[in-house]
PDB file as gemmi writes it, atoms N, CA and C in Angstrom:
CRYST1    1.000    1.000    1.000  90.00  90.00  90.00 P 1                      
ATOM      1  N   UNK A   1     -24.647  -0.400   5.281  1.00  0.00           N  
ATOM      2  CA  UNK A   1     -23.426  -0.437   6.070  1.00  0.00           C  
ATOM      3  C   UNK A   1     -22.199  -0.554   5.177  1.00  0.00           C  
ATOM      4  N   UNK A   2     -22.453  -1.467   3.787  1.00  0.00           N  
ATOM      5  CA  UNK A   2     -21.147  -1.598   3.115  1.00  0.00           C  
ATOM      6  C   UNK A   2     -21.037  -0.418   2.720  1.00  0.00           C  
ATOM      7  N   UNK A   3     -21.772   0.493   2.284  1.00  0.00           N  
ATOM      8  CA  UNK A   3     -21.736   1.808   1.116  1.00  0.00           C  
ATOM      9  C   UNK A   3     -20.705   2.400   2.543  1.00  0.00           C  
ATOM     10  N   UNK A   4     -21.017   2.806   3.581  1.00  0.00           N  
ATOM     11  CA  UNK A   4     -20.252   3.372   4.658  1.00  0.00           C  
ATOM     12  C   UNK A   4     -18.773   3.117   4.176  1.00  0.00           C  
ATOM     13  N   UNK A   5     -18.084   1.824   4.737  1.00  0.00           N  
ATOM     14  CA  UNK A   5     -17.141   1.402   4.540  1.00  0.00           C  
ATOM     15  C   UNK A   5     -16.832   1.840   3.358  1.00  0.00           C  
ATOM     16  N   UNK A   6     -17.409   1.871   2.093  1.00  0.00           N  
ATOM     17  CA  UNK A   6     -16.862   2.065   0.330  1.00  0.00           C  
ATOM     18  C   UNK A   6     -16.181   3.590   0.588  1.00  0.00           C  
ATOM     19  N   UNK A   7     -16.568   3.978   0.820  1.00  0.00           N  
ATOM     20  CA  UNK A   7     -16.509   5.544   1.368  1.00  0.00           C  
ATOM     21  C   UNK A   7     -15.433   5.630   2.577  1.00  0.00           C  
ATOM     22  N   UNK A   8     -15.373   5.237   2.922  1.00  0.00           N  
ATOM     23  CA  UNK A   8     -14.395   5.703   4.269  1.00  0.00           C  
ATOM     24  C   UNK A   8     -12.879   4.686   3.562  1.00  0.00           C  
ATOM     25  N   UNK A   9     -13.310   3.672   2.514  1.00  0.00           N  
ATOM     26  CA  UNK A   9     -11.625   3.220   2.353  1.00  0.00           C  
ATOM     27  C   UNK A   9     -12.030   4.201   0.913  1.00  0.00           C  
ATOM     28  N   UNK A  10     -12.238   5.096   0.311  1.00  0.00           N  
ATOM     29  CA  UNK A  10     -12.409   5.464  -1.076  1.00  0.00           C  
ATOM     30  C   UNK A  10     -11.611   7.014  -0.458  1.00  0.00           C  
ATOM     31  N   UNK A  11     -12.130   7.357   0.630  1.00  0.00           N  
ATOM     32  CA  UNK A  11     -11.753   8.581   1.346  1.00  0.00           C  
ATOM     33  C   UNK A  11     -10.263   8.443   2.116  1.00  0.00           C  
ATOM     34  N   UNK A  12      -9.928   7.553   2.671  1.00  0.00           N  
ATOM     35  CA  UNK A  12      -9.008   6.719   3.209  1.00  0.00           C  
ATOM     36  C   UNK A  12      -7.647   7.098   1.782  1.00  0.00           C  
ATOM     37  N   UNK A  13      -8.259   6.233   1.444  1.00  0.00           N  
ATOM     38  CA  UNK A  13      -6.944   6.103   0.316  1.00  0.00           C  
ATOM     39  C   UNK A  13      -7.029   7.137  -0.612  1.00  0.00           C  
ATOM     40  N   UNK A  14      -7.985   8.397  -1.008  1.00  0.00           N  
ATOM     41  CA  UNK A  14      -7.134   9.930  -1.507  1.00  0.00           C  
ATOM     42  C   UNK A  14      -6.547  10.527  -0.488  1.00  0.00           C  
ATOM     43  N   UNK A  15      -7.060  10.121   0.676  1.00  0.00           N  
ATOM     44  CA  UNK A  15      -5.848  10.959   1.726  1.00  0.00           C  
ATOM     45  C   UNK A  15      -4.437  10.367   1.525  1.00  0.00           C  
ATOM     46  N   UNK A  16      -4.204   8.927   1.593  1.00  0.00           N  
ATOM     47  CA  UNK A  16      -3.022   8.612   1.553  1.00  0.00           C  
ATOM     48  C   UNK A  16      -2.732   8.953   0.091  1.00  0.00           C  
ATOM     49  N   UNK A  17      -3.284   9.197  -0.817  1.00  0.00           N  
ATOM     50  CA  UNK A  17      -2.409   9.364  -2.032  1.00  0.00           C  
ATOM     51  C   UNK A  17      -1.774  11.366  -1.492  1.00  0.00           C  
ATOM     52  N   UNK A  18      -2.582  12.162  -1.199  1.00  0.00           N  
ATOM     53  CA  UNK A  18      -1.973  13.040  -1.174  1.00  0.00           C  
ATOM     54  C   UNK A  18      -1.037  13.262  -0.224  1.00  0.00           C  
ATOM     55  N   UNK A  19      -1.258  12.619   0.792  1.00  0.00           N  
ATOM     56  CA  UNK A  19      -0.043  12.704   1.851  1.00  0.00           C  
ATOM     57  C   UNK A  19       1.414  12.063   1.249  1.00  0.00           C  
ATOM     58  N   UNK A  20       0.821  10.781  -0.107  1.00  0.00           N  
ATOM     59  CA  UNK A  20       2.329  10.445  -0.644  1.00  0.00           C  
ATOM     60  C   UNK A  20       2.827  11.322  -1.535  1.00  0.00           C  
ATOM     61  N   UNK A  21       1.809  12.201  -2.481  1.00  0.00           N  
ATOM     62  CA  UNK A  21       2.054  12.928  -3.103  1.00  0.00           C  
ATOM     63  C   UNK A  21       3.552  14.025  -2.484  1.00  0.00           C  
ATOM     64  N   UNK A  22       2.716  15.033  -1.474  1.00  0.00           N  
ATOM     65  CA  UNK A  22       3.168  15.589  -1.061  1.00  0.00           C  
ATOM     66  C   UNK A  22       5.024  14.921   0.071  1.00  0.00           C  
ATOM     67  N   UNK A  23       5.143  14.252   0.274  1.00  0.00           N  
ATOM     68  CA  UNK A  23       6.201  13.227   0.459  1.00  0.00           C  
ATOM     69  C   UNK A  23       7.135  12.965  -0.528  1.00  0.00           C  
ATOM     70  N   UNK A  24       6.291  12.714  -1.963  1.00  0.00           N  
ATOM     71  CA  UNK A  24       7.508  12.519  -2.786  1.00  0.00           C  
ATOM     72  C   UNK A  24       7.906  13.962  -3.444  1.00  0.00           C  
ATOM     73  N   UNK A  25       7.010  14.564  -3.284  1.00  0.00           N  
ATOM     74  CA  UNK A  25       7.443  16.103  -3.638  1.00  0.00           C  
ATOM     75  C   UNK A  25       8.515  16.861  -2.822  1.00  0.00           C  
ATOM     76  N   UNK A  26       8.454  16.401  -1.572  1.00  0.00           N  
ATOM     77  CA  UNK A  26       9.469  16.915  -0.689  1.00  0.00           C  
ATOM     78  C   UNK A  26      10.741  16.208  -0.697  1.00  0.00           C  
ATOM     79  N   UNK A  27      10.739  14.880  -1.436  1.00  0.00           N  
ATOM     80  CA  UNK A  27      12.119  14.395  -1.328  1.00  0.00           C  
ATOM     81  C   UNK A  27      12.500  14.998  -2.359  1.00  0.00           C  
ATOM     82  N   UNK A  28      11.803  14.915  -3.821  1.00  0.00           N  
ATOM     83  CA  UNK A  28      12.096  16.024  -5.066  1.00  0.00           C  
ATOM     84  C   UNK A  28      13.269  16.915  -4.434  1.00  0.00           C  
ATOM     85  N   UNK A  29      12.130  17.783  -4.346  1.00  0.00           N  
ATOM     86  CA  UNK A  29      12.843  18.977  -3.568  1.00  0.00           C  
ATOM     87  C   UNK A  29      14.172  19.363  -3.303  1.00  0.00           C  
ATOM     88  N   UNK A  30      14.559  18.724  -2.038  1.00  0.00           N  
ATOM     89  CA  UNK A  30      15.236  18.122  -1.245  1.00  0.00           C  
ATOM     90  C   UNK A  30      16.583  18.179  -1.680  1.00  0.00           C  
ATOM     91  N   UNK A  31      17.785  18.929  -1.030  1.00  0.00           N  
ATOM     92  CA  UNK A  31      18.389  18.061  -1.695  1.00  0.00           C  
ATOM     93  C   UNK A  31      19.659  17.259  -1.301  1.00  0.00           C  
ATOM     94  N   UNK A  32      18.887  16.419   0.340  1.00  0.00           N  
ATOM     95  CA  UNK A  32      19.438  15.679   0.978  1.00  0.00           C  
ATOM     96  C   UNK A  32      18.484  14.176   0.103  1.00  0.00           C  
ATOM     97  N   UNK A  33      19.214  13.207   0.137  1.00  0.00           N  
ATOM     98  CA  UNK A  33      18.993  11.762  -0.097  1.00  0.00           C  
ATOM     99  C   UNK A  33      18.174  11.311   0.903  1.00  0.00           C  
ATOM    100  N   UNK A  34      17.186  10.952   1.307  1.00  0.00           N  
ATOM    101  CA  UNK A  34      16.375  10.965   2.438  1.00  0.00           C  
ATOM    102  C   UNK A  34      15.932   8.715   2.150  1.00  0.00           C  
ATOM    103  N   UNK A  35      15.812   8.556   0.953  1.00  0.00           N  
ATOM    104  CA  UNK A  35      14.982   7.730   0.593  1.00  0.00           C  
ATOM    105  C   UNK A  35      16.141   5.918   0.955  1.00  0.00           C  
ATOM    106  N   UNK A  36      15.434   4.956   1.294  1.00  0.00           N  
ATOM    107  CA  UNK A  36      16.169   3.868   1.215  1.00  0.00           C  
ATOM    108  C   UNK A  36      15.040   3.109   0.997  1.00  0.00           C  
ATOM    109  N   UNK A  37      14.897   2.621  -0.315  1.00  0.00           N  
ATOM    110  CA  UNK A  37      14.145   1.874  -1.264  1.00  0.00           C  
ATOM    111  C   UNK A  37      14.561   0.668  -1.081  1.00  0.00           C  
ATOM    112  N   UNK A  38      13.277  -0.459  -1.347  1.00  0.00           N  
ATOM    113  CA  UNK A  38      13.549  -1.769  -1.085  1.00  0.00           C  
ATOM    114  C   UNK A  38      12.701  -2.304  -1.430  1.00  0.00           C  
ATOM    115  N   UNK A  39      12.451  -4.018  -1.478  1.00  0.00           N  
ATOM    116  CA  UNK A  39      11.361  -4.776  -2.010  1.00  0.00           C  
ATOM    117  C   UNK A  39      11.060  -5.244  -0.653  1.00  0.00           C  
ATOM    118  N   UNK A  40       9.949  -5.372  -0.106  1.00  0.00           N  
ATOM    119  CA  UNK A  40       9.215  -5.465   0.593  1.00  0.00           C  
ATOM    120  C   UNK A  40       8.297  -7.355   0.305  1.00  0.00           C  
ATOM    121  N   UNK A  41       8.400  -8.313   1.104  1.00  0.00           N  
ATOM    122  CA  UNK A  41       7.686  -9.290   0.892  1.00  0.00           C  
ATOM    123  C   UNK A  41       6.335  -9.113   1.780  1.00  0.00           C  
ATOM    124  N   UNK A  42       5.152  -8.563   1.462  1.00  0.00           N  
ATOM    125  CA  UNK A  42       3.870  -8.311   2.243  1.00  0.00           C  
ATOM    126  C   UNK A  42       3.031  -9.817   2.421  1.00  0.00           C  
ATOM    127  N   UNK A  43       3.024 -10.390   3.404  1.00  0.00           N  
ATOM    128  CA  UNK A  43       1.551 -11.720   3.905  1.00  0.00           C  
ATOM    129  C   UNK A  43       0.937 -11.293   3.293  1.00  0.00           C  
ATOM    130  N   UNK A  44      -0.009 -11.747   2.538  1.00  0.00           N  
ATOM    131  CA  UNK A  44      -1.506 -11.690   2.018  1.00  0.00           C  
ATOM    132  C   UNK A  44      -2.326 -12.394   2.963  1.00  0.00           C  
ATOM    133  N   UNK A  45      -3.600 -11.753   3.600  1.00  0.00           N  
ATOM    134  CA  UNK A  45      -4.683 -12.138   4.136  1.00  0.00           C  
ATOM    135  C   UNK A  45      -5.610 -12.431   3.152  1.00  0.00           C  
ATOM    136  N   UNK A  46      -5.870 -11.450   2.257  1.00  0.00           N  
ATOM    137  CA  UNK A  46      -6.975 -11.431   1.131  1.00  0.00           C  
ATOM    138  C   UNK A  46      -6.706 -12.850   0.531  1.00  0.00           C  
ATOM    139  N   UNK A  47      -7.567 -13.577   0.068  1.00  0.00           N  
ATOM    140  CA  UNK A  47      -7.737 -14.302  -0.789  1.00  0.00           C  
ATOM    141  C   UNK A  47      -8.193 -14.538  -1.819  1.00  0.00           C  
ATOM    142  N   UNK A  48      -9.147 -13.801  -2.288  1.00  0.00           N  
ATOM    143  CA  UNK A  48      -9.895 -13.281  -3.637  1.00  0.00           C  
ATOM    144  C   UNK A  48      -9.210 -12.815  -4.294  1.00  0.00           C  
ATOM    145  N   UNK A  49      -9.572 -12.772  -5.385  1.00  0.00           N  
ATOM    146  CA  UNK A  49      -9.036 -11.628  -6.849  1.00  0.00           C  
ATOM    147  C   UNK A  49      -9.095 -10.724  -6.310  1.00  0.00           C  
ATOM    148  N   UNK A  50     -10.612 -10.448  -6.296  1.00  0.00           N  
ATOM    149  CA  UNK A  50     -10.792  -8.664  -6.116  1.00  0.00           C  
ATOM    150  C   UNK A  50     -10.239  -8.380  -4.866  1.00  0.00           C  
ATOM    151  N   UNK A  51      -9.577  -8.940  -3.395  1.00  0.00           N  
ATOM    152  CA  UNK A  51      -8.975  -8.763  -2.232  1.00  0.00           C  
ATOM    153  C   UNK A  51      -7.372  -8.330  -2.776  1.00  0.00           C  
ATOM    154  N   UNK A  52      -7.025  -9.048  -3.229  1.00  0.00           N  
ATOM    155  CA  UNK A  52      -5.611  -8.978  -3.753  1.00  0.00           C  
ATOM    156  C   UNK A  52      -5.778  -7.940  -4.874  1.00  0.00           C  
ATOM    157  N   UNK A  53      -6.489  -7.977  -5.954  1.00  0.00           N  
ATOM    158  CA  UNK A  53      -6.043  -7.092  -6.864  1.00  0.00           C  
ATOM    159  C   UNK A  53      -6.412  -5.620  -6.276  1.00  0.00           C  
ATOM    160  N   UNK A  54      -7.621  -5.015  -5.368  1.00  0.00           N  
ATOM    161  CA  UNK A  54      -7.625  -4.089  -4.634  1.00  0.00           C  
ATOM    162  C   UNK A  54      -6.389  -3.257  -3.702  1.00  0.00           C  
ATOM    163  N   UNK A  55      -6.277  -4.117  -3.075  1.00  0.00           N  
ATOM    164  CA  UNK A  55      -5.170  -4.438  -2.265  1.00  0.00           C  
ATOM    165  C   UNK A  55      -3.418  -3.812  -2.860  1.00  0.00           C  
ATOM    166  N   UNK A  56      -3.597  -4.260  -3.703  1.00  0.00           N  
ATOM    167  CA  UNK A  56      -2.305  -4.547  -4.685  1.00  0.00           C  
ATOM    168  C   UNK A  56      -2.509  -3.100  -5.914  1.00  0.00           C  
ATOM    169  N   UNK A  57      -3.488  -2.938  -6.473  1.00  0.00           N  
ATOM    170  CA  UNK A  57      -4.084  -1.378  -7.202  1.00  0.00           C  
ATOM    171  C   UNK A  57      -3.945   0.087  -6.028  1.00  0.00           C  
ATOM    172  N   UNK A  58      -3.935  -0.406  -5.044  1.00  0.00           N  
ATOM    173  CA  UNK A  58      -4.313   0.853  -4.168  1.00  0.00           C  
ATOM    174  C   UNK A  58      -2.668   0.935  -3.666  1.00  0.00           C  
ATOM    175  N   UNK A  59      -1.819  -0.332  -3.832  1.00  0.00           N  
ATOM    176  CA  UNK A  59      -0.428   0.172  -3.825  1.00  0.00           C  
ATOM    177  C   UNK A  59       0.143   1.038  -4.726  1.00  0.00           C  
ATOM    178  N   UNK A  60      -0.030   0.744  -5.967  1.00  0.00           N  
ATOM    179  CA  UNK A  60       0.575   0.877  -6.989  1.00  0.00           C  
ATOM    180  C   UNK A  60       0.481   2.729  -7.374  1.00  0.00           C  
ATOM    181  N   UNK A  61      -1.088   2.523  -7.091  1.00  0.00           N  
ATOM    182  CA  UNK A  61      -1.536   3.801  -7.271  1.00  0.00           C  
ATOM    183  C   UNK A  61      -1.122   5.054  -6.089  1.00  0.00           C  
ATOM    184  N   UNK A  62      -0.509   4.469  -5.328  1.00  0.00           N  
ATOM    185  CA  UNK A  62      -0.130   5.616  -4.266  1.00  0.00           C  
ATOM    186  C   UNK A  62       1.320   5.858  -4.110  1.00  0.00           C  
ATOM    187  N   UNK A  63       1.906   7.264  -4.568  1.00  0.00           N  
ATOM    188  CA  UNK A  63       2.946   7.622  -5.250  1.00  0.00           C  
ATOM    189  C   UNK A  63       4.068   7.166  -3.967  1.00  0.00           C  
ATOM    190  N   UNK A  64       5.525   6.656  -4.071  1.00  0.00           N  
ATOM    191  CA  UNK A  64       6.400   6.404  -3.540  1.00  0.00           C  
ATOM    192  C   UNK A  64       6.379   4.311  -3.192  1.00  0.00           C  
ATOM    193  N   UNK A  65       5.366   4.087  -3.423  1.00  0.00           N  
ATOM    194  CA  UNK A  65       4.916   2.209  -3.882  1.00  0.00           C  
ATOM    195  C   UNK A  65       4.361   1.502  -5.008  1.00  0.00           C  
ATOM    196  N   UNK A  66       4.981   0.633  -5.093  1.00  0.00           N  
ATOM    197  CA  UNK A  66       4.486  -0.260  -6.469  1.00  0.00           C  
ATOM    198  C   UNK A  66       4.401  -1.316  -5.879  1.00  0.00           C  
ATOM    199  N   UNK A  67       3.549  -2.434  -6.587  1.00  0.00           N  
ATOM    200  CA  UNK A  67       3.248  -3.258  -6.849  1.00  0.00           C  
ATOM    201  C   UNK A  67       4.313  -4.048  -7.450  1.00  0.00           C  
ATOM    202  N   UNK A  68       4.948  -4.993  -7.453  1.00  0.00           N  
ATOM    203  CA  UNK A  68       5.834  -6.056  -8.104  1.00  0.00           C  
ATOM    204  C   UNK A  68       5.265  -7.210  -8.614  1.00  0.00           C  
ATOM    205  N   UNK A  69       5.024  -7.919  -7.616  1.00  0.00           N  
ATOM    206  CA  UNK A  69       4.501  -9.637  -7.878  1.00  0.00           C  
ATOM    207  C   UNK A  69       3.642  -9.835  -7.070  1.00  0.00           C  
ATOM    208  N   UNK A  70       2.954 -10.660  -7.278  1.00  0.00           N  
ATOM    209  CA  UNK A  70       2.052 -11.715  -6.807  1.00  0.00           C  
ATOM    210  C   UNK A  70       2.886 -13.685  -6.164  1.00  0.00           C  
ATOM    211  N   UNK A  71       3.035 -13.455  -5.064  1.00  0.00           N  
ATOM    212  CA  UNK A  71       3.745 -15.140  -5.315  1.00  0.00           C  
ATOM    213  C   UNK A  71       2.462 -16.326  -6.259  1.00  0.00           C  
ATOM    214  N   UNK A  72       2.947 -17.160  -6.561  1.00  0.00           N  
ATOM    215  CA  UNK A  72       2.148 -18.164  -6.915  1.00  0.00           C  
ATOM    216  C   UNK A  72       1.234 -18.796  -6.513  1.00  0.00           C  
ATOM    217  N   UNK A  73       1.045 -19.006  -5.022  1.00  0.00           N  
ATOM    218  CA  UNK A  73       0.441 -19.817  -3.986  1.00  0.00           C  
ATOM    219  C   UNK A  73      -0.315 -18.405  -3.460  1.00  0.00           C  
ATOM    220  N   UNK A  74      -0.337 -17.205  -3.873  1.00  0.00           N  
ATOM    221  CA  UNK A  74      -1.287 -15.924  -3.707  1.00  0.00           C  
ATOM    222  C   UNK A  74      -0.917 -15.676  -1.882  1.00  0.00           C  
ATOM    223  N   UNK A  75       0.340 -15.958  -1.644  1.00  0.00           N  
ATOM    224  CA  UNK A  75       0.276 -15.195   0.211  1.00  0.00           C  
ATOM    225  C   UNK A  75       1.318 -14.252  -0.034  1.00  0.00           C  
ATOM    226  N   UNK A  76       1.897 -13.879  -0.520  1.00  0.00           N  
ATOM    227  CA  UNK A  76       2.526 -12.739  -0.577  1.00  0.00           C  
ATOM    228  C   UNK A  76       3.054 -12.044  -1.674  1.00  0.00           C  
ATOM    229  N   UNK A  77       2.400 -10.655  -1.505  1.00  0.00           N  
ATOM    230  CA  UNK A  77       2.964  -9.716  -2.539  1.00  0.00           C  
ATOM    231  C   UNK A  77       3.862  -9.012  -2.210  1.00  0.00           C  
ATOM    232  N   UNK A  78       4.841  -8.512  -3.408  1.00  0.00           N  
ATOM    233  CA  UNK A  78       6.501  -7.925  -3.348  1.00  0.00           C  
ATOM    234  C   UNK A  78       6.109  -6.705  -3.904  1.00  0.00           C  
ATOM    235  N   UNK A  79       6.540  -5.797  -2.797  1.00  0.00           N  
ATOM    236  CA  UNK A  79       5.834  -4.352  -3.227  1.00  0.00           C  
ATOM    237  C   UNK A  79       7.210  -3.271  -3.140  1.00  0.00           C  
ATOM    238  N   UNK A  80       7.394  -2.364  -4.067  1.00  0.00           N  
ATOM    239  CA  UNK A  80       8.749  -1.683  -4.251  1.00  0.00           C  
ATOM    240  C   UNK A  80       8.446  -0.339  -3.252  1.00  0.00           C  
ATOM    241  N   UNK A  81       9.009  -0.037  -2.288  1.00  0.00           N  
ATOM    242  CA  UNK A  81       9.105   1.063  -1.305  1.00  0.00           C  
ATOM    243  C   UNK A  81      10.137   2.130  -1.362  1.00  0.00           C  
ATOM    244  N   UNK A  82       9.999   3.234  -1.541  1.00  0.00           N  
ATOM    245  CA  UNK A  82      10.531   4.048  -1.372  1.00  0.00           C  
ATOM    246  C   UNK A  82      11.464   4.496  -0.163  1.00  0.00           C  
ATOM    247  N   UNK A  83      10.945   3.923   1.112  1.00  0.00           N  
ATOM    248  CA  UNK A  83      10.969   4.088   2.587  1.00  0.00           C  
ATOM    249  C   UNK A  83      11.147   2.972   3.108  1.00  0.00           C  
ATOM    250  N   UNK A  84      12.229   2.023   3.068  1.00  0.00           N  
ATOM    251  CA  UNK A  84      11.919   0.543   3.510  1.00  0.00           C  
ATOM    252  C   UNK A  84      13.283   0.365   4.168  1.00  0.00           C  
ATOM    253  N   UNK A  85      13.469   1.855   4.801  1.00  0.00           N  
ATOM    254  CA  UNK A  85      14.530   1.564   6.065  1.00  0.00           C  
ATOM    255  C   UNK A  85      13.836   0.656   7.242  1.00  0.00           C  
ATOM    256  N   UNK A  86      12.601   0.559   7.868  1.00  0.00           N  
ATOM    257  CA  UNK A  86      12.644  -0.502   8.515  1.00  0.00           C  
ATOM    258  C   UNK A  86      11.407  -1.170   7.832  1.00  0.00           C  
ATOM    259  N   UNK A  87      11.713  -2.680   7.421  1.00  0.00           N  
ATOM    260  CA  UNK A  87      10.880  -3.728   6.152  1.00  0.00           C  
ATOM    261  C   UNK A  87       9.907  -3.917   7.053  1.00  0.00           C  
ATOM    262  N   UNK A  88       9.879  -3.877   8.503  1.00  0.00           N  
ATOM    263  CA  UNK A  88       8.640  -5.031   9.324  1.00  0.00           C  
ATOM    264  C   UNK A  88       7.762  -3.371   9.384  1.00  0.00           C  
ATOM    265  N   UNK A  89       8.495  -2.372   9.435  1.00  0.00           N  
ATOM    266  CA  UNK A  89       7.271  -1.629   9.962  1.00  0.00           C  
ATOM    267  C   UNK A  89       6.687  -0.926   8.888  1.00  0.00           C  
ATOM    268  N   UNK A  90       7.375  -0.919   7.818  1.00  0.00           N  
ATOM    269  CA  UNK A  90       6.585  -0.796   6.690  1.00  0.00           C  
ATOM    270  C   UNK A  90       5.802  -1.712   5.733  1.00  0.00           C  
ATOM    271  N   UNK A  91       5.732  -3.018   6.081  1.00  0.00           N  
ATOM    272  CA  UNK A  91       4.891  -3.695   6.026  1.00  0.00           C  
ATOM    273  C   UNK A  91       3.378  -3.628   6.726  1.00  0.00           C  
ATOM    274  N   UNK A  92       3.912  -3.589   8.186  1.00  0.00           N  
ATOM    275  CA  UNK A  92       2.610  -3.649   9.021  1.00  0.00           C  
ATOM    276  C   UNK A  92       1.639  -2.098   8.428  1.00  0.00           C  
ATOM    277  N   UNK A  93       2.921  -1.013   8.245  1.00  0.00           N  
ATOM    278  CA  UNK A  93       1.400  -0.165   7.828  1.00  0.00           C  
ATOM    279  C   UNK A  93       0.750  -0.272   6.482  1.00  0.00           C  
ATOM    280  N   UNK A  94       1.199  -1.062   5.532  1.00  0.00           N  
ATOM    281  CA  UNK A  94       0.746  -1.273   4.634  1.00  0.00           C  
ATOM    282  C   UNK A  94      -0.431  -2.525   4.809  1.00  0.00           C  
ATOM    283  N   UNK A  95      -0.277  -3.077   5.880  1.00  0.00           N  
ATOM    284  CA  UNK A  95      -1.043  -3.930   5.860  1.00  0.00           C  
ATOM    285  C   UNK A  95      -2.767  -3.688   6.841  1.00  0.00           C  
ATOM    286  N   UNK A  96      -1.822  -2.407   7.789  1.00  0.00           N  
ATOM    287  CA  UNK A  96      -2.650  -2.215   8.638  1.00  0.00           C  
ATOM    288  C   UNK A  96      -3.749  -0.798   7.944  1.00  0.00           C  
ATOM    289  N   UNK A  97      -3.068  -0.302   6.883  1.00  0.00           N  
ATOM    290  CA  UNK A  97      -3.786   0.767   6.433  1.00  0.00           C  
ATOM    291  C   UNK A  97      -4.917   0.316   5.356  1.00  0.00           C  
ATOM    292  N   UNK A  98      -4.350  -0.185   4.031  1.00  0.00           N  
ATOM    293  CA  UNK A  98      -4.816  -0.739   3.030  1.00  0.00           C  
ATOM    294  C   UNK A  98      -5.378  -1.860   2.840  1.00  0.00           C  
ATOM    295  N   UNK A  99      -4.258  -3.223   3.634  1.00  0.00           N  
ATOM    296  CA  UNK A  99      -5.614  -3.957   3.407  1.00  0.00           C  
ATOM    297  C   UNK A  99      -6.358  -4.116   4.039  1.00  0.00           C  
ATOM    298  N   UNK A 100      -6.325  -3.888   5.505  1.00  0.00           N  
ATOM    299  CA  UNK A 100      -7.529  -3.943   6.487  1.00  0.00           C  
ATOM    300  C   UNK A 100      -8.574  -3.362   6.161  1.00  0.00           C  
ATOM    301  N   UNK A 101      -8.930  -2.477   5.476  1.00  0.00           N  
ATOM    302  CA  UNK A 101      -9.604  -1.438   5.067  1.00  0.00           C  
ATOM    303  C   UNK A 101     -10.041  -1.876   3.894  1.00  0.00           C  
ATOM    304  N   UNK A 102      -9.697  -2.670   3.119  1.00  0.00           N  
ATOM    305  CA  UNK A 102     -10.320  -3.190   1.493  1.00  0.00           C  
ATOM    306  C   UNK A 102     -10.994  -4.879   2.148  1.00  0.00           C  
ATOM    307  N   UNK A 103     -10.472  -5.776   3.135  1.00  0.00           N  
ATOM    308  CA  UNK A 103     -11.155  -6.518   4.132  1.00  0.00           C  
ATOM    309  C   UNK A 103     -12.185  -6.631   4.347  1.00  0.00           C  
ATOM    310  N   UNK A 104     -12.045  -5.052   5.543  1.00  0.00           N  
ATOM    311  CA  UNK A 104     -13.484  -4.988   5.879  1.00  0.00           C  
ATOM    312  C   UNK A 104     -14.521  -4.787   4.566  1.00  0.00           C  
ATOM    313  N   UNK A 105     -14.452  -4.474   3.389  1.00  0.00           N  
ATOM    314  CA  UNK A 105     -14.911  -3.891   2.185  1.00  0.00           C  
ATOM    315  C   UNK A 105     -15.831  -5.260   2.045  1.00  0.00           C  
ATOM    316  N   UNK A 106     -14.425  -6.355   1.597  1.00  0.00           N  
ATOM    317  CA  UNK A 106     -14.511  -7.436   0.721  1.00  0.00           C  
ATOM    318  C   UNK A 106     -15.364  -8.112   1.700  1.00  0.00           C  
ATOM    319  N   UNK A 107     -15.442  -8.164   3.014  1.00  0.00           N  
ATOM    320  CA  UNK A 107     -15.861  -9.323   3.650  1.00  0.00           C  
ATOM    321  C   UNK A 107     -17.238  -9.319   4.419  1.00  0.00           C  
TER     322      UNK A 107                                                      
END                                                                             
């Protein structure tokens, strides 16, 4: 059952890399200003290393987000957005895409 899941967030997240791909290629492009970038404070559910550092790798690695910080007390990571005209709803899909999906993995 886990191998399932490994696979469906392994499959999961090259889709989202090419859908960001193709996103930041079009703002490239572009040559209207489309983008309102921001730091983002994300809840952490994960509690593990490997929850958080998953979690936090699968940001980084998907073009138009980074990774920033880790808070100290491990509940929230500061993630740099490309798209962070609205902060709550680009949180929730970051939370609802990636880590739910590395979660179900870890847990």
């Amino acid at each position: 059952m886990k191998v399932w899941l490994v696979l469906r967030l392994v499959l999961y997240f090259l889709w989202e890399v090419v859908l960001s791909n193709l996103r930041v290629i079009q703002e490239v492009l572009s040559p209207r200003f489309r983008m309102r970038p921001g730091i983002l404070a994300v809840p952490l559910e994960g509690k593990s290393d490997l929850e958080i550092a998953l979690f936090a790798n699968m940001i980084t690695l998907t073009p138009g987000t980074l990774s920033v910080h880790v808070s100290r007390d491990r509940r929230v990571l500061f993630v740099h957005n490309m798209y962070a005209e609205d902060p709550q709803a680009a949180k929730e899909d970051l939370k609802g895409s990636f880590e739910r999906r590395v979660l179900e993995v870890t847990r």
